[in-house]
N, C-alpha and C positions, 0 to 999 in steps of 0.2 A: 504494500500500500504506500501511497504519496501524498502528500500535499499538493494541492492543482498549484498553486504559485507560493513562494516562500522570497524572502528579504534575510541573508544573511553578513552582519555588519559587526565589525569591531567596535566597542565602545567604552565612553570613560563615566565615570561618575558624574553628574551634573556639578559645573562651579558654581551653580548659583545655591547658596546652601540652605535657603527657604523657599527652595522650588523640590518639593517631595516627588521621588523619582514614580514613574509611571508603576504601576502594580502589575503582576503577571496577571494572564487573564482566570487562571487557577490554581492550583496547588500542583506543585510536579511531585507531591510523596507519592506511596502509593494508593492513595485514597482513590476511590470511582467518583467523586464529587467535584463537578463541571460544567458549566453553563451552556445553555443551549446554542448550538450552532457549530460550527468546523473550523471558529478564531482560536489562534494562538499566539501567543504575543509570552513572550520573558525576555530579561537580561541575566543572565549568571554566567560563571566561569563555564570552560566545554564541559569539564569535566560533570558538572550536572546535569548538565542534558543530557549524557550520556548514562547517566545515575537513573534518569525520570526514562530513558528510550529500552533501556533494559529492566527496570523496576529492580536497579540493586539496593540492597540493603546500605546502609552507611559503611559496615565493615567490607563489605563485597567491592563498595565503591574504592575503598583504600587501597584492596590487594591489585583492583585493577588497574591504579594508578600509579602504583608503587614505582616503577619504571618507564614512567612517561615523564615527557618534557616539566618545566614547572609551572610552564605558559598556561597548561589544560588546568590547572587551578589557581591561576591568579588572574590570568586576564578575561575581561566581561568582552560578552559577545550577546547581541542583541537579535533575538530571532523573531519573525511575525510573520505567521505564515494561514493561509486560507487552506479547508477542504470544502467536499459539497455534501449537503443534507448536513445529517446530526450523528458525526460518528463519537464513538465510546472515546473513554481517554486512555483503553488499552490499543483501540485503534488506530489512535495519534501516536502512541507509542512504536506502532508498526510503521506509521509517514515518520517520524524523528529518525528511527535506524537508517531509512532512504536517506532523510534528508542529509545526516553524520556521514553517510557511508560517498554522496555523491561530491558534498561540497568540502568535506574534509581528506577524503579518502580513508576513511575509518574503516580499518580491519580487526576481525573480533575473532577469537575462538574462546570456548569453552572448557573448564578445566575440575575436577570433581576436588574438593580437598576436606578433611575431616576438622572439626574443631570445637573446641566446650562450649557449653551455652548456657545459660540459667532457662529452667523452663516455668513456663508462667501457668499455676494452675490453681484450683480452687479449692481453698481450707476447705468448705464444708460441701460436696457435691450436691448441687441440686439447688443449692441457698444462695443466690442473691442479695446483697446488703443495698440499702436505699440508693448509694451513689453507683451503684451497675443497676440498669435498668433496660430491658428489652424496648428498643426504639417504638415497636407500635403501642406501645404504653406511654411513652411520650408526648411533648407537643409535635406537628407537622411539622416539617423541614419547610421552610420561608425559598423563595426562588433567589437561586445563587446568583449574584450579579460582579462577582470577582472580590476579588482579595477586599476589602475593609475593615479597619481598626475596629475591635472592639472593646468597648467603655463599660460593656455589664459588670458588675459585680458580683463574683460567683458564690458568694456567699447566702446571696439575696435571692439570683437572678439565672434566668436561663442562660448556660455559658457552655460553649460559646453559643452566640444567634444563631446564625449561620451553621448546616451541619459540614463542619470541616472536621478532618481529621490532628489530635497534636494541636489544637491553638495552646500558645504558653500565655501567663499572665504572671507577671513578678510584682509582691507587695513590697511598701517600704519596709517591713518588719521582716524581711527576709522569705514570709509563706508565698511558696509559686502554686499554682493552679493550672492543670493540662485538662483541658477539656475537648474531649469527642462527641458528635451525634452522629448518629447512623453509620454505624464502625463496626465491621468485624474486629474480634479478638484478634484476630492477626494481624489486621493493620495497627492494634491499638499498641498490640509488642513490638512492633518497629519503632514508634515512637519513643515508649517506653526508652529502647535500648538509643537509639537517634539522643534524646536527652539527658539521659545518666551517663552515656560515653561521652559527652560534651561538655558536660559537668566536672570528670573526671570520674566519675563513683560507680562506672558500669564497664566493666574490662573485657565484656564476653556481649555475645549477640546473646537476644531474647528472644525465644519462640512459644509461640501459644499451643498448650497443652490443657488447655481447660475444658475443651472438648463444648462448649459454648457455639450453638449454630444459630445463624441468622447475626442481627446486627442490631448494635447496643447504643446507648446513651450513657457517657461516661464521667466522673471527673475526679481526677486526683491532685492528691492535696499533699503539702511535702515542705521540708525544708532542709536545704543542702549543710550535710555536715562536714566535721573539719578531720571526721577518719577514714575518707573513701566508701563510705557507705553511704545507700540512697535510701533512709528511711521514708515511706510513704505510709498514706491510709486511704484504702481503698475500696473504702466500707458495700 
């Protein structure tokens, strides 16, 4: 699959430093959550694109990096590219590998490697604590209209609006707030592991072993400590 036309361009940070940089048109994790139509529009280093065209993990992203230029992670490249109708954003994923493979000459292969993981499962099977909640027990997902800041209060308030996958929120008191809707468990463990190895406090990928099917409404609550560990509650 392709992109019917695509715009690929080098680019810098905006100088003007109260001019807020355009927003991507969606989330490049691996969440399915995507606004209607075949626009796509980011700016990130290649190296993420390449991250969002393959759905690697953060640690997947390292290994495959590990011996590539330093350019594929530091320099911003600006892509915005059309398809036609309303295809998926695994679909787009299939036009990204065209589009890496044509305009960069990107060569991939595949490589199987073993490695430890924490697995994410559930104290009590079967039970449910108030903050994991089965999404059609929720409110309805609101129409996605691309990235925007969110001001809820997750204490209060439905967090995040938007059913995005991983929104962060940091208090002045140090408490952060990761909020999902409409999330598989397994996308909820990429996060998971996406923010605790960025923290420092999560040294292994995290996979979902909770055996939890369908998709959740989430939100965890935490404060980073000073021994490498990621105390959370995730009631």
């Amino acid at each position: 699959m392709s992109f019917d036309v695509a715009s690929v361009r080098p680019s810098q940070i905006p100088a003007v430093v109260n001019q807020p940089p355009r927003p991507p048109t969606f989330s490049l994790g691996p969440d399915d959550a995507k606004p209607r139509g075949g626009c796509f529009y980011a700016r990130f280093p290649l190296g993420a694109f390449l991250r969002f065209a393959y759905k690697l993990a953060p640690f997947q992203t390292a290994d495959a990096l590990a011996n590539a230029p330093k350019w594929l992670r530091t320099d911003l490249f600006e892509i915005e590219a059309e398809a036609q109708g309303n295809p998926t954003k695994d679909q787009m994923r299939l036009m990204m590998q065209s589009l890496l493979a044509e305009r960069f000459k990107l060569a991939v292969h595949f490589e199987s490697n073993k490695v430890s993981v924490l697995a994410l499962r559930q104290v009590k099977a079967g039970k449910l604590g108030p903050k994991l909640l089965p999404h059609s027990q929720g409110p309805p997902c609101p129409e996605y209209k691309g990235f925007e800041l969110d001001l809820s209060d997750p204490r209060k308030e439905i967090f995040p609006r938007n059913c995005v996958a991983g929104y962060i929120r940091g208090e002045p008191d140090g408490t952060t707030f990761m909020g999902s809707r409409d999330t598989t468990m397994a996308t909820a463990a990429y996060y998971f592991y996406a923010e605790g190895s960025g923290a420092g406090e999560i040294d292994r990928p995290v996979v979902d072993q909770t055996g939890l099917k369908g998709t959740f409404d989430l939100l965890l609550e935490y404060k980073r400590s000073n021994n490498n560990r990621f105390p959370a509650n995730l009631s």
